[in-house]
PQR file with spaces between the fields and no chain letter, atoms N, CA, C, O and H, PARSE charges and radii, in Angstrom:
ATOM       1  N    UNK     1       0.843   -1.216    0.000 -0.4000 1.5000
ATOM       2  CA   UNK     1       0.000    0.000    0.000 -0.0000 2.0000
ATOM       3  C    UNK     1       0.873    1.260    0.000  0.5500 1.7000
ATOM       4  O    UNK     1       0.673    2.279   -0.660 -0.5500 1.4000
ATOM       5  N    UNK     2       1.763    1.043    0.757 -0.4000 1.5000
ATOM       6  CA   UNK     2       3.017    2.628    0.858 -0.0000 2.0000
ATOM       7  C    UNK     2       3.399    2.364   -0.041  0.5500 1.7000
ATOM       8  O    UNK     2       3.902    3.454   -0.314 -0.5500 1.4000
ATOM       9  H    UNK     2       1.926    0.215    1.294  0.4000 1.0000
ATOM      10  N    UNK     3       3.701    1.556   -1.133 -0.4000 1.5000
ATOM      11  CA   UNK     3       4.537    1.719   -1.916 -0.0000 2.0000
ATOM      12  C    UNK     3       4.137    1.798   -3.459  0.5500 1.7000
ATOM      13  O    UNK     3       4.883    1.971   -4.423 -0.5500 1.4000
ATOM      14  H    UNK     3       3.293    0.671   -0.911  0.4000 1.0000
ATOM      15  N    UNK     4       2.570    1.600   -3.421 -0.4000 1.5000
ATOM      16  CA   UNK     4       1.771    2.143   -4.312 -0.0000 2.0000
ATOM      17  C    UNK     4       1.852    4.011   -4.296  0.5500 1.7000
ATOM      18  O    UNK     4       2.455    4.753   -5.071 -0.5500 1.4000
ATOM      19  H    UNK     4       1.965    1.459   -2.638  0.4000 1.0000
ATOM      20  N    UNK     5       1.139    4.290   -3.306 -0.4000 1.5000
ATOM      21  CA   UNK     5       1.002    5.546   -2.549 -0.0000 2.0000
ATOM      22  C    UNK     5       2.521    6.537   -2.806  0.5500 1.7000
ATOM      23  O    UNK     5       2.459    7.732   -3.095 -0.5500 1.4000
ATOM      24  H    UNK     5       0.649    3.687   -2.676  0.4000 1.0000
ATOM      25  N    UNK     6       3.468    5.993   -2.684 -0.4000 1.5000
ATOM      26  CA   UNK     6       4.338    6.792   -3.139 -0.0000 2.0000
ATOM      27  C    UNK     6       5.062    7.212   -4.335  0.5500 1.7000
ATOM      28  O    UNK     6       5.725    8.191   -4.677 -0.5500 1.4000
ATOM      29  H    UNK     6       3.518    5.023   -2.449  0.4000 1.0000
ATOM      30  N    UNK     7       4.574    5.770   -4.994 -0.4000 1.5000
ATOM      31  CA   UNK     7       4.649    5.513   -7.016 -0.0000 2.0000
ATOM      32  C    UNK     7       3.724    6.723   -7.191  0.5500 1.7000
ATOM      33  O    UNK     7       4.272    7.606   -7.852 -0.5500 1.4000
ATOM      34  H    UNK     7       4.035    4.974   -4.716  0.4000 1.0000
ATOM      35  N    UNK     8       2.461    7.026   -6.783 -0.4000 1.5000
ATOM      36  CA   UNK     8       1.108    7.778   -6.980 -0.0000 2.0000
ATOM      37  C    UNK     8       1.310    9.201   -6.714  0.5500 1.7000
ATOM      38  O    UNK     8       0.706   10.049   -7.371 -0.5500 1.4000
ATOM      39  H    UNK     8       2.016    6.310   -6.246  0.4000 1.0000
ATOM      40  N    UNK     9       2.321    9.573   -5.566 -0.4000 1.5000
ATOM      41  CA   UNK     9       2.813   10.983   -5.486 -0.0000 2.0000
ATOM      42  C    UNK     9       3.791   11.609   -6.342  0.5500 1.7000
ATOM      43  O    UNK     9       3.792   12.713   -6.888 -0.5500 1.4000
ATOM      44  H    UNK     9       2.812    8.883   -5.033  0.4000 1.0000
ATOM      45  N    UNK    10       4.714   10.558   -6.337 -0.4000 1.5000
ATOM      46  CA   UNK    10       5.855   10.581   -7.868 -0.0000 2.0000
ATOM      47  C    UNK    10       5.480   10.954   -9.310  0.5500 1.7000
ATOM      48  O    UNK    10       6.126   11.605  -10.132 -0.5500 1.4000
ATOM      49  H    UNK    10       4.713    9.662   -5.894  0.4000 1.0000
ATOM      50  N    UNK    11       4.529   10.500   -9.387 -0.4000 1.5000
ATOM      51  CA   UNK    11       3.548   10.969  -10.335 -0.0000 2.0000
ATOM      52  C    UNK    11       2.958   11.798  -10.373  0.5500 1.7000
ATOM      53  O    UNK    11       3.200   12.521  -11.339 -0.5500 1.4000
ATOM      54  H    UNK    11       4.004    9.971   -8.719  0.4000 1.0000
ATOM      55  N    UNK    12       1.745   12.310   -9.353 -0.4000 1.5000
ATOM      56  CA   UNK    12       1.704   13.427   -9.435 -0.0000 2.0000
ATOM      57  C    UNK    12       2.081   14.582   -9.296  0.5500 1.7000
ATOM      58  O    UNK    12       1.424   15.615   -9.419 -0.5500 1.4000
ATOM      59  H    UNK    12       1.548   11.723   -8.568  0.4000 1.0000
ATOM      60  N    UNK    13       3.582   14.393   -8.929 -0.4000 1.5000
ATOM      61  CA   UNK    13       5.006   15.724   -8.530 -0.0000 2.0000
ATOM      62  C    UNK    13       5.115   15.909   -9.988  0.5500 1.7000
ATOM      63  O    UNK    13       5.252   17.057  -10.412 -0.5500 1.4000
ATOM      64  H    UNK    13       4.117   13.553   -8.829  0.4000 1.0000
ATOM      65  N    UNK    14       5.077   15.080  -10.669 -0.4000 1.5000
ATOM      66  CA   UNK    14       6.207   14.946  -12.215 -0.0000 2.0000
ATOM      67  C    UNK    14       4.900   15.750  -13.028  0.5500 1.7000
ATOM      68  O    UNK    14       5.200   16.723  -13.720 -0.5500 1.4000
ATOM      69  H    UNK    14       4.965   14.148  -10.325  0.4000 1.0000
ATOM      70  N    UNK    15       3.638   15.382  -12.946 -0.4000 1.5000
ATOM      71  CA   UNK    15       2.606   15.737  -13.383 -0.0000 2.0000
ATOM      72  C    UNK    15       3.187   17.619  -13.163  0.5500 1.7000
ATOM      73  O    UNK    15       3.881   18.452  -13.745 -0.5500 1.4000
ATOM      74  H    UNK    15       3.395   14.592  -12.384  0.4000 1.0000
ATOM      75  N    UNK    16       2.540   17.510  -12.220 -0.4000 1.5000
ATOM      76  CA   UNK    16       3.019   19.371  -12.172 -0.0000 2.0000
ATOM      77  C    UNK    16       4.018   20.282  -12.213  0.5500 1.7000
ATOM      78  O    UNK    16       4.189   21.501  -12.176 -0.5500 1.4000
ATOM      79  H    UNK    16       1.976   16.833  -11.747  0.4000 1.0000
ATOM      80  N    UNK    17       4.832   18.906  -12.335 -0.4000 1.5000
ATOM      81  CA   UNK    17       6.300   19.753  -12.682 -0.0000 2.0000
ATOM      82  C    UNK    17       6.126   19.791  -14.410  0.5500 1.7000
ATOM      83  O    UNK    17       6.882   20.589  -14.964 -0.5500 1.4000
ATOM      84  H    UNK    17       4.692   17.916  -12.365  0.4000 1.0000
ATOM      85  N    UNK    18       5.533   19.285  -14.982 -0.4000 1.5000
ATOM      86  CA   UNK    18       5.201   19.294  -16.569 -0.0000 2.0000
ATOM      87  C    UNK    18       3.969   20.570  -16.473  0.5500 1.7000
ATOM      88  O    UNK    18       4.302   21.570  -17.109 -0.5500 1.4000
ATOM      89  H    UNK    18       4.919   18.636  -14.532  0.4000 1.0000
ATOM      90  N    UNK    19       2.990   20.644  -15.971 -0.4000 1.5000
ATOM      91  CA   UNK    19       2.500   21.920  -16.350 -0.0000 2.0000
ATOM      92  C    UNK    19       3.337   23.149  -15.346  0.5500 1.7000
ATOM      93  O    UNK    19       3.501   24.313  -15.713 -0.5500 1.4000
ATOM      94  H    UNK    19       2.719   19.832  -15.454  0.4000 1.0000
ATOM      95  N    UNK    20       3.542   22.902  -14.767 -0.4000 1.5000
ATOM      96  CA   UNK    20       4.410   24.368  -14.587 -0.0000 2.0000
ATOM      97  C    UNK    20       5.567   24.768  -15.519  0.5500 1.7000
ATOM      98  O    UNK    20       6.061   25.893  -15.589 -0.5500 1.4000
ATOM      99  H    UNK    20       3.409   21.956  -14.468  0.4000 1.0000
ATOM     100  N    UNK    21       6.009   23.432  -16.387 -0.4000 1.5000
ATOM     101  CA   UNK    21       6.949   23.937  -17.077 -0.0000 2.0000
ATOM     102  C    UNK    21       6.679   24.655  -18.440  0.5500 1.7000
ATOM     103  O    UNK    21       7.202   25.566  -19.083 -0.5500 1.4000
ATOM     104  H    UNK    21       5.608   22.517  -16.331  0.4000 1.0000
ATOM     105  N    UNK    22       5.306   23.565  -18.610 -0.4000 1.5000
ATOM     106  CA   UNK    22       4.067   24.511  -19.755 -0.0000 2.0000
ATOM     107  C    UNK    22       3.956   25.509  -19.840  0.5500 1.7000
ATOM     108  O    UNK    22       4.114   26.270  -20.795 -0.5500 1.4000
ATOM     109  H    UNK    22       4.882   22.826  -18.087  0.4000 1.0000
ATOM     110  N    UNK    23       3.571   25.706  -18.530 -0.4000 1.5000
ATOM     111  CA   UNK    23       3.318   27.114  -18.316 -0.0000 2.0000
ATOM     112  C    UNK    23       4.009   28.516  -18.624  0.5500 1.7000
ATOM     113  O    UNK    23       3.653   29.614  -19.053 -0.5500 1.4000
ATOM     114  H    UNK    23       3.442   25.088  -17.754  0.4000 1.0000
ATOM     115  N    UNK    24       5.269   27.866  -18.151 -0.4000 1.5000
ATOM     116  CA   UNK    24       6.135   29.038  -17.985 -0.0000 2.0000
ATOM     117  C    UNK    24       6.246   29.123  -19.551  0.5500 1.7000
ATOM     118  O    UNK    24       5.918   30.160  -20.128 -0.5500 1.4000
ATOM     119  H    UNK    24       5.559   26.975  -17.802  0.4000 1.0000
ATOM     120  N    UNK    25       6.834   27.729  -20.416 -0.4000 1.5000
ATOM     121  CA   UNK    25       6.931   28.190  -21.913 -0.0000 2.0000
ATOM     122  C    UNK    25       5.863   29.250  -22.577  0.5500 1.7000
ATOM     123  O    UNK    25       6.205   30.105  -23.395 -0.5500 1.4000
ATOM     124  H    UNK    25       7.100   26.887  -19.947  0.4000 1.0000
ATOM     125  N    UNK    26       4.544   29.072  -22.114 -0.4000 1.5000
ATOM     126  CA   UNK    26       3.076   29.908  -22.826 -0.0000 2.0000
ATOM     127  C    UNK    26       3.617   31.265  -22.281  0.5500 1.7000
ATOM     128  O    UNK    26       3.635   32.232  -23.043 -0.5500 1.4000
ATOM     129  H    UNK    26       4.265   28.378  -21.450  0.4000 1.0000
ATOM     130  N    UNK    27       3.924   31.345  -21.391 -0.4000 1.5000
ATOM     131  CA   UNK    27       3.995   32.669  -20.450 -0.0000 2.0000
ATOM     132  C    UNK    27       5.584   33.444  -21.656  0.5500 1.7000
ATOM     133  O    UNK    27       5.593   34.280  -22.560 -0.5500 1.4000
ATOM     134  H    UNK    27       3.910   30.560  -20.773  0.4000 1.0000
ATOM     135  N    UNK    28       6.305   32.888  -21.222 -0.4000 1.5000
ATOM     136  CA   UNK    28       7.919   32.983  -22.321 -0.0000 2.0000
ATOM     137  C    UNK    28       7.361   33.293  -23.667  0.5500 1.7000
ATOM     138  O    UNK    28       7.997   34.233  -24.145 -0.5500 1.4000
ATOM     139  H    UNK    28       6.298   32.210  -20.488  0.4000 1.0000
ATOM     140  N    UNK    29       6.197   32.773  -24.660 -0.4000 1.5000
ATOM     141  CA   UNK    29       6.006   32.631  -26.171 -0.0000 2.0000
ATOM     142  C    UNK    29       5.498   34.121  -25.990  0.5500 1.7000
ATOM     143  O    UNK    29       6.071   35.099  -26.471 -0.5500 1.4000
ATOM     144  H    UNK    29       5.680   32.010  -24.272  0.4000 1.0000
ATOM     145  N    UNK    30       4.274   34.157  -25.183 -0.4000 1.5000
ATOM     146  CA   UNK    30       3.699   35.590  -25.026 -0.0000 2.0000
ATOM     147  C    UNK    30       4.389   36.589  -24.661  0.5500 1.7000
ATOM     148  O    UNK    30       3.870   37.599  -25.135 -0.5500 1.4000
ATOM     149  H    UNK    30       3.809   33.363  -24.793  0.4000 1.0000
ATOM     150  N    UNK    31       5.601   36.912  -23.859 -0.4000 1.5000
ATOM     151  CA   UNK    31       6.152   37.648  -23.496 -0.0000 2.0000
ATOM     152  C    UNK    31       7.248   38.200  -24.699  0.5500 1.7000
ATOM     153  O    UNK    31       7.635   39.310  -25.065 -0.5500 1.4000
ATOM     154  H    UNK    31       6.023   36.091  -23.474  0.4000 1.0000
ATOM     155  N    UNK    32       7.586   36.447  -25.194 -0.4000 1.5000
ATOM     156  CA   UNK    32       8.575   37.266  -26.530 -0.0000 2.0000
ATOM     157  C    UNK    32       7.860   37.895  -27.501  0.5500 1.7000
ATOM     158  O    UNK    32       8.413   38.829  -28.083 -0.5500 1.4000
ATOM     159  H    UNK    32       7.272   35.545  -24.897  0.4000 1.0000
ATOM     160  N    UNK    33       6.227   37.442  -27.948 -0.4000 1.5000
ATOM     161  CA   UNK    33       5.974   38.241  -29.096 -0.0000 2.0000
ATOM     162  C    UNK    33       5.344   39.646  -28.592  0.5500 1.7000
ATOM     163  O    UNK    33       4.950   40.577  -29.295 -0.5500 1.4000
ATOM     164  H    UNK    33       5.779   36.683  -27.475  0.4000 1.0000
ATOM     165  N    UNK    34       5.359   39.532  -27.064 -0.4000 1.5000
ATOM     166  CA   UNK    34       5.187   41.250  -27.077 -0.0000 2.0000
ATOM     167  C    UNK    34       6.185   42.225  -27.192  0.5500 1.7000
ATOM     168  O    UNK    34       5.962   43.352  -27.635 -0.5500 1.4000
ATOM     169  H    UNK    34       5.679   38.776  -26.493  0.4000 1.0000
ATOM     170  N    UNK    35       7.358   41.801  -26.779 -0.4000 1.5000
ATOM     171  CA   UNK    35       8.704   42.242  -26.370 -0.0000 2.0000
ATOM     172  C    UNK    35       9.035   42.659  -28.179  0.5500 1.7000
ATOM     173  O    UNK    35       9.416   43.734  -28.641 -0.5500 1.4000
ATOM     174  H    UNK    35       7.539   40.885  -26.420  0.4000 1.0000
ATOM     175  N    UNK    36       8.671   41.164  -29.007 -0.4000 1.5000
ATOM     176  CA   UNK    36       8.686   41.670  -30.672 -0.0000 2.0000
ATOM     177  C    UNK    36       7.959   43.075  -30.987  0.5500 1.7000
ATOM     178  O    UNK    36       8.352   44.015  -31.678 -0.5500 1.4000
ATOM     179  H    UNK    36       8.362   40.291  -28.631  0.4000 1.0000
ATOM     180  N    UNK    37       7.159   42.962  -30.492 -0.4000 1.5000
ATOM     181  CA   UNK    37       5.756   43.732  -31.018 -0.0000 2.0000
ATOM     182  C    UNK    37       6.500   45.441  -30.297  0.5500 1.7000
ATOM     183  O    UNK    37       6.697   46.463  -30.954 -0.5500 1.4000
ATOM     184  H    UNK    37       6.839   42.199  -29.930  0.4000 1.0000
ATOM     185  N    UNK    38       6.694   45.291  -29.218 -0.4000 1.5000
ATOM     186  CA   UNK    38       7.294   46.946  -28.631 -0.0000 2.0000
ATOM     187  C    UNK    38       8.600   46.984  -29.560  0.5500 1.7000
ATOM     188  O    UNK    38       9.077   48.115  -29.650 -0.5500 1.4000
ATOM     189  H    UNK    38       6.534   44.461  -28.684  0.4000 1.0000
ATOM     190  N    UNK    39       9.338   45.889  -30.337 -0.4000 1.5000
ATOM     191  CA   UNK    39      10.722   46.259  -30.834 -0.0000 2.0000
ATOM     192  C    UNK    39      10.201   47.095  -32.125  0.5500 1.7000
ATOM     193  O    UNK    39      10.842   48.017  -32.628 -0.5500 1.4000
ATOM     194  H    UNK    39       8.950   44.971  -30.264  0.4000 1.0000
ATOM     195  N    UNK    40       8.693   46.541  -32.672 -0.4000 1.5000
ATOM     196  CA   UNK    40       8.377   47.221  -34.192 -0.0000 2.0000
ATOM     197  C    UNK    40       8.168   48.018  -33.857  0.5500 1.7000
ATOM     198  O    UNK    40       9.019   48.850  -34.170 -0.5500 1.4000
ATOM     199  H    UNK    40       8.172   45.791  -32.263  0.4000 1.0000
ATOM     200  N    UNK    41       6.972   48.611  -32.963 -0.4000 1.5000
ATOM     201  CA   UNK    41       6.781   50.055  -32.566 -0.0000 2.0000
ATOM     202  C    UNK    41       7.991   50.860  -32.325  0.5500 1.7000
ATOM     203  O    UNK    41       8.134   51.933  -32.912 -0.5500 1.4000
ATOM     204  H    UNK    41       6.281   47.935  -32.709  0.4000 1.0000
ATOM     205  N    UNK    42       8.836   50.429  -31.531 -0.4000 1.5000
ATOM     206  CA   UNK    42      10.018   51.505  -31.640 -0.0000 2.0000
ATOM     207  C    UNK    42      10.977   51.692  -32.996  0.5500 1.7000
ATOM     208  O    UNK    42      11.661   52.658  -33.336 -0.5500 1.4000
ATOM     209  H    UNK    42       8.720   49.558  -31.054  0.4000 1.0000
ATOM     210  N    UNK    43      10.813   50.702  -33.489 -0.4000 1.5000
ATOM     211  CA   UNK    43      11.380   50.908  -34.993 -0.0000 2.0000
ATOM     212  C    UNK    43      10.540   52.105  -35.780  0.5500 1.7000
ATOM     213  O    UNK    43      10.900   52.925  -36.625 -0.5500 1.4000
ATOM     214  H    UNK    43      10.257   49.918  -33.213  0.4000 1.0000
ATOM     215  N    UNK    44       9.699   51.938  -35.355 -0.4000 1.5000
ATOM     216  CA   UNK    44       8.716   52.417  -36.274 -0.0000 2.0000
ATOM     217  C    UNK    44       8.784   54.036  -36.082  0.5500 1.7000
ATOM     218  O    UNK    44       8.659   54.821  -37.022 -0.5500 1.4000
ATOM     219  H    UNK    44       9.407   51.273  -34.669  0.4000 1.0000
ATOM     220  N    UNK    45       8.953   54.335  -35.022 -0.4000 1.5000
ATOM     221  CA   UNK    45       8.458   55.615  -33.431 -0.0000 2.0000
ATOM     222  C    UNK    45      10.175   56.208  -34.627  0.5500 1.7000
ATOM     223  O    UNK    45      10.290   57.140  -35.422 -0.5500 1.4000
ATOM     224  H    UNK    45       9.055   53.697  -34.259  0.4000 1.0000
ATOM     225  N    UNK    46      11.023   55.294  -34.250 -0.4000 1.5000
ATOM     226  CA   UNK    46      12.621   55.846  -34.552 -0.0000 2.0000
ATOM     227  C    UNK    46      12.235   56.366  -36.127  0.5500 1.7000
ATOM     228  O    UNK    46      12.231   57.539  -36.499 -0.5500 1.4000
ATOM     229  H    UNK    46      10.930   54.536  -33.604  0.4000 1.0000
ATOM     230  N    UNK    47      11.980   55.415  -36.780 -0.4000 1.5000
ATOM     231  CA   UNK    47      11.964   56.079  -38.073 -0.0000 2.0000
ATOM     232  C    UNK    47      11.271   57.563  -38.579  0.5500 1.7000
ATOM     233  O    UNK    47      11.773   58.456  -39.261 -0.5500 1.4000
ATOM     234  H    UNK    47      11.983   54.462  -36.478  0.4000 1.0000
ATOM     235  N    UNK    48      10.269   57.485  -38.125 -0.4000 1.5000
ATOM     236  CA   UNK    48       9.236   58.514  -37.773 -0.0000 2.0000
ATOM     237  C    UNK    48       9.820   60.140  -37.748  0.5500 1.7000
ATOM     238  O    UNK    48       9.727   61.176  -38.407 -0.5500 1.4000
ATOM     239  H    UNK    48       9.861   56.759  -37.571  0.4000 1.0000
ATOM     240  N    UNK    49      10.700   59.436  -36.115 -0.4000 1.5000
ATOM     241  CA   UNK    49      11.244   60.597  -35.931 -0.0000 2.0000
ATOM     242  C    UNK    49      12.360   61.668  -37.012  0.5500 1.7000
ATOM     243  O    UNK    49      12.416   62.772  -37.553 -0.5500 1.4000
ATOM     244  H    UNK    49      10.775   58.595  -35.580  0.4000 1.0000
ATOM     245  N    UNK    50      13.033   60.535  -36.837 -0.4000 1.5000
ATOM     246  CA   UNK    50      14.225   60.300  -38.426 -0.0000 2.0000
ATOM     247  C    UNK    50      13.730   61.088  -39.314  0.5500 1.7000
ATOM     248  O    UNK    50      14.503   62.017  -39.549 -0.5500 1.4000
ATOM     249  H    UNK    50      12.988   59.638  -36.397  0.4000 1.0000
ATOM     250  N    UNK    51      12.284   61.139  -40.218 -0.4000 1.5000
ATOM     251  CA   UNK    51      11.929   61.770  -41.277 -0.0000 2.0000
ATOM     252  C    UNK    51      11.473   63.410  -40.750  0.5500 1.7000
ATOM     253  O    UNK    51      11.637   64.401  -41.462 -0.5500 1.4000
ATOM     254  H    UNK    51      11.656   60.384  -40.028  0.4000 1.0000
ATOM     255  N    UNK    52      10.928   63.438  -39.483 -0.4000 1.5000
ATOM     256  CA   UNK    52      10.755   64.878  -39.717 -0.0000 2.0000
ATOM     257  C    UNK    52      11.947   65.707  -39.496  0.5500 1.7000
ATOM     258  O    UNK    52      11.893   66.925  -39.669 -0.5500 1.4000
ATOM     259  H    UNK    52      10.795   62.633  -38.904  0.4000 1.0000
């Protein structure tokens, strides 16, 4: 029985150590394409300026 029970926690440690690691990647994908997204705007802001 303990040694079911502790196969069963092992598992569910590993379980959430896989969505937390999910997680963090979704969190990382979103963060880089905003981080992209402020690099165009400032490209954009720079050029802008550049022409007048």
């Amino acid at each position: 029985l303990n040694f079911t029970k502790s196969i069963t926690l092992k598992v569910i440690a590993l379980q959430q150590k896989v969505n937390i690691i999910l997680m963090q990647h979704s969190l990382n994908e979103r963060t880089r394409k905003f981080s992209n997204q402020n690099i165009y705007k400032n490209a954009k802001l720079q050029h802008f300026s550049e022409i007048q």
